[in-house]
C-alpha positions in Angstrom: 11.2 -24.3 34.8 10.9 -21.1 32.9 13.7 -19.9 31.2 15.5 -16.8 33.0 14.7 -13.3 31.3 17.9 -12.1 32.1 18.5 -8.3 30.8 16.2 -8.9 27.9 13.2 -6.4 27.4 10.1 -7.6 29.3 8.2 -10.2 27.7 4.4 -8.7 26.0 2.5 -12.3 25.8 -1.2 -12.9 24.6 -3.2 -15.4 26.3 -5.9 -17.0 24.9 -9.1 -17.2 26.8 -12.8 -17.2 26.9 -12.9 -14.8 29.7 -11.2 -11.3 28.9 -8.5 -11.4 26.8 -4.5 -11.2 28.4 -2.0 -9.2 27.7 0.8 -10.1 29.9 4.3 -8.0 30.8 6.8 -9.8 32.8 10.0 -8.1 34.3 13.1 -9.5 35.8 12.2 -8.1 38.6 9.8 -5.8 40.5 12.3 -2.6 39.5 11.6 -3.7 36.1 8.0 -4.2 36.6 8.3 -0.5 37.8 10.0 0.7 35.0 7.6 -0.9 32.5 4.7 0.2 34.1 5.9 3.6 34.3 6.2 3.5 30.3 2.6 2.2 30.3 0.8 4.8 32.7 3.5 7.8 30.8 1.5 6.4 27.5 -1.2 6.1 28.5 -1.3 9.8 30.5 -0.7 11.4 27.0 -2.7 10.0 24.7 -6.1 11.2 27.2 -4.6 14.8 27.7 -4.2 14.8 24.0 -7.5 14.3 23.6 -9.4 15.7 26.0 -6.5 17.8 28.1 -7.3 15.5 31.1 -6.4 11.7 32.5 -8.2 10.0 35.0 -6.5 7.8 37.1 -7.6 5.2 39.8 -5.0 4.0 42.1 -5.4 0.4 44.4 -3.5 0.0 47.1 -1.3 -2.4 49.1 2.3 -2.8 47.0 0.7 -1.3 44.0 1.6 2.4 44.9 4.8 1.5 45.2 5.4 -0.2 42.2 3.3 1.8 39.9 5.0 4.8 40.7 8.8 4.2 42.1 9.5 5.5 38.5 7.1 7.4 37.2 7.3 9.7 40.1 10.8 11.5 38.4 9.2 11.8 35.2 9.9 14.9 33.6 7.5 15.2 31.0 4.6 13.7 32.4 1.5 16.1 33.0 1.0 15.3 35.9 -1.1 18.5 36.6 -3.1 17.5 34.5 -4.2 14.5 36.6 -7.6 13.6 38.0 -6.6 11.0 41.0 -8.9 8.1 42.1 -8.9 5.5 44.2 -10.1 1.8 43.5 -10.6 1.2 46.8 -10.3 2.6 49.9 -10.3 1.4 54.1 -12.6 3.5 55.8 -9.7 4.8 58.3 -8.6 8.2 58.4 -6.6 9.5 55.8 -3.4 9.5 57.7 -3.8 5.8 58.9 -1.5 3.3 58.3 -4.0 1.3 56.5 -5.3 4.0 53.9 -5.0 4.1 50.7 -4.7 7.5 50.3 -1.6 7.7 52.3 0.1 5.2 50.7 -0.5 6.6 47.4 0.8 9.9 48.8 3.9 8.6 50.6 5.0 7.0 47.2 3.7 9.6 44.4 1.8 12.7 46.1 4.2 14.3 48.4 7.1 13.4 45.9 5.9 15.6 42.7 8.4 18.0 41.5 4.8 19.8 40.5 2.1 18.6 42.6 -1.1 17.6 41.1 -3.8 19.8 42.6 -5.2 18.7 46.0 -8.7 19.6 44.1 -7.3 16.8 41.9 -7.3 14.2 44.1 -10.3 12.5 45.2 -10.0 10.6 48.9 -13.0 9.0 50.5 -14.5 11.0 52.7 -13.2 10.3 56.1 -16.1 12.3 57.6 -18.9 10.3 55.8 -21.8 9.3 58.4 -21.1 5.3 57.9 -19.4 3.5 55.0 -22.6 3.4 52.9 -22.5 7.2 52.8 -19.1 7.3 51.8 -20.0 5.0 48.9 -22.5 7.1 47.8 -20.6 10.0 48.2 -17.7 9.1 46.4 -19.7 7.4 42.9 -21.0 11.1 43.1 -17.9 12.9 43.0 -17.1 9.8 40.1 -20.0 10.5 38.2 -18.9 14.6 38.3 -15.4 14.1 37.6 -14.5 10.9 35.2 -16.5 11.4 31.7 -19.1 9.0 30.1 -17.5 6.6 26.9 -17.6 8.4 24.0 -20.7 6.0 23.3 -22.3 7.4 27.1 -23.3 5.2 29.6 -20.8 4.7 32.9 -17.8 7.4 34.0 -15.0 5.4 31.9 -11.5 6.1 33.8 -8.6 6.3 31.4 -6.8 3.9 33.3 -7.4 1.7 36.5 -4.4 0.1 38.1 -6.0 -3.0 40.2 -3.7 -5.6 42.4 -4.2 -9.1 43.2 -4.4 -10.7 46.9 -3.3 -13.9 47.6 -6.9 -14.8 47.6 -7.5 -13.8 44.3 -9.4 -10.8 45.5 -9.1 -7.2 43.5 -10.0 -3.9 44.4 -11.9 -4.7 47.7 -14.1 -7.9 45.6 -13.5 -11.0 47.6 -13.9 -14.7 46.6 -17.8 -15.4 47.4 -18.8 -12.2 48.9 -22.3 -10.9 47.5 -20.7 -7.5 46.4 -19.0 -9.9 43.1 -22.8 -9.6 41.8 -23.6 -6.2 42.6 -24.6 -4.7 39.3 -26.5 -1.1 40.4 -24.2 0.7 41.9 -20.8 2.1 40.5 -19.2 2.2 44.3 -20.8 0.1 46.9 -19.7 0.0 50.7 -18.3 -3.6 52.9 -18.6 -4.4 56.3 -17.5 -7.4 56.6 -14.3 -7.5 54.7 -12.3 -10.9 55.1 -9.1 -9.1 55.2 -8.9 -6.1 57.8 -9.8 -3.6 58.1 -13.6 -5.1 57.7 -15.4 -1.4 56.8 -14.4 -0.2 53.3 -15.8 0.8 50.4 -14.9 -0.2 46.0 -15.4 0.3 42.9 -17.6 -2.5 41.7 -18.0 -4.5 38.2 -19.7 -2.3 36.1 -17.6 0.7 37.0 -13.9 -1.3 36.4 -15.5 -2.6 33.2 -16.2 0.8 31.6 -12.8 1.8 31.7 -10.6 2.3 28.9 -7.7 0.6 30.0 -7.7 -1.9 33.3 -4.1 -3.6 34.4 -2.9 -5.9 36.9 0.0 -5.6 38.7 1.7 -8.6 40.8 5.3 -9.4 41.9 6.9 -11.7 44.6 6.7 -15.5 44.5 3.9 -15.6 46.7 1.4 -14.9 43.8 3.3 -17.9 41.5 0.7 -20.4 42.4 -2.4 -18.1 42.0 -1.1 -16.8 38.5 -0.5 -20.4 37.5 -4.1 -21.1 38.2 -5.4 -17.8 36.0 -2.7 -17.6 33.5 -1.5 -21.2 32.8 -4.9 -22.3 30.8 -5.2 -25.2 33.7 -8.6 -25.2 32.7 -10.4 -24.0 35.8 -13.7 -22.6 36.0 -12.4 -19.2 34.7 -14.1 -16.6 37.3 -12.6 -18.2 40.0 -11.2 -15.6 41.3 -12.7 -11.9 41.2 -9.5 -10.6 39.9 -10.2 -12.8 36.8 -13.6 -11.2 36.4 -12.2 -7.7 35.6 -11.1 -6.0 32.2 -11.9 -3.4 30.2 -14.7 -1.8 28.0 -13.4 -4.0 25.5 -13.0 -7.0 27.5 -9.1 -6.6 27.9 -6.9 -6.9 30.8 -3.1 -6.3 30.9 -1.2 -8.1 34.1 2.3 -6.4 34.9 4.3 -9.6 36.8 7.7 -10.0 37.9 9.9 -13.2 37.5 9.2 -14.8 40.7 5.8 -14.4 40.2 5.6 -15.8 36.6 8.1 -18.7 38.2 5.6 -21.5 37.5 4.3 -20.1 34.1 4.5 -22.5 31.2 6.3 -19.6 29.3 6.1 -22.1 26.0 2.4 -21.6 26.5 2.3 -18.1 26.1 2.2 -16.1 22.7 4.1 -13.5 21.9 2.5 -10.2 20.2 
């Protein structure tokens, strides 16, 4: 068994791996896994408005609203105004359903803002949208008009993108053998027939998650201690097993923010510590 972390720092382990690189962070527990990420998306926040007086965000849902931003959302000195919002996926429901994105992300961080972050700021799918192909399109337009090329051009590159992890291994809405894992054209492509409801939705695909400057994982509970066993223990599977696997940054990066009981079956010896 792992050893316990007790109330040491979280753990910053390197991976070694012929797909993209990991960086690992694990926390006690998911409060800690809060905290730390908070740190991380503070950081990161900064260092774009220093640069270019902007930072562009892209939010998955499920669990992650909550943990990326239980503690982040007191933050006193984050810009927050100074936000561009996205979402990594999105259920085509209406905004105030219980299964959007959107209103998760705005019951855990929107409404909560001491100083809101523009509603111009904050780019929803478009609940209106003829069918969830026009959505798509619609909203890789307002990403192409919002979210600047690399400094090299090419793609929008998002400062950050905060991605979860299914059970399945599925990120963003990229599920184990659908067709949209190969989708290499567009930057947001629509679903119909999503294995986990709601079946319409739309995502950011591949090319777009890879562009970005800085892509991170976040899972906590035991139920993902088998499934980050597979990807992060070096069993020697096929390595893109899982679509989750398949995603990192422009420079072939990918941090993974994990909890105790998640890294529970984690050959900790394994790891290497940076």
């Amino acid at each position: 068994a792992p050893p316990r972390l007790g109330a040491r720092p979280p753990l910053s382990l390197s991976l070694r791996s012929s797909m993209p690189s990991f960086e690992v962070s694990v926390g006690e527990s998911a409060s800690d896994v809060s905290k730390t990420l908070g740190e991380y998306i503070a950081k990161q926040s900064a260092s774009a408005i220093a640069s270019r007086n902007r930072f562009s965000i892209a939010f998955s849902g499920g669990s992650l609203p909550k943990l990326a931003c239980s503690d982040i959302v007191g933050s006193s000195t984050v810009e927050f105004g100074k936000w561009d919002v996205f979402f990594v996926d999105e259920r085509c429901v209406p905004l105030d359903h219980a299964d959007s994105n959107y209103k998760s992300l705005s019951e855990n961080l929107l409404s909560k803002l001491a100083t809101p972050i523009p509603p111009a700021q904050v780019f929803a799918y478009d609940p209106s949208s003829s069918s969830p192909e026009d959505a798509a399109a619609k909203y890789a337009d307002s990403v192409r008009a919002n979210v600047p090329p690399s400094a090299s051009g090419g793609l929008p590159s998002f400062d950050l993108l905060l991605l979860g992890m299914g059970e399945d291994g599925h990120t963003a809405s990229l599920f184990p053998g659908h067709a949209l894992l190969g989708e290499s054209d567009k930057i947001v492509a629509h679903i119909l027939d999503s294995p986990k409801p709601p079946p319409e939705r739309i995502t950011l695909t591949y090319p777009l998650i890879k562009a970005s400057k800085e892509v991170a994982v976040v899972a906590a509970g035991a139920g993902k201690a088998s499934l980050l066993k597979e990807i992060l223990g070096g069993r020697g599977h096929a390595g893109d097993a899982y679509p989750v696997e398949r995603a990192c940054n422009v420079d072939g990066k990918l941090k993974w923010f994990i909890d105790q009981p998640a890294a529970a079956d984690l050959d900790m010896a394994s790891l290497t510590v940076f």
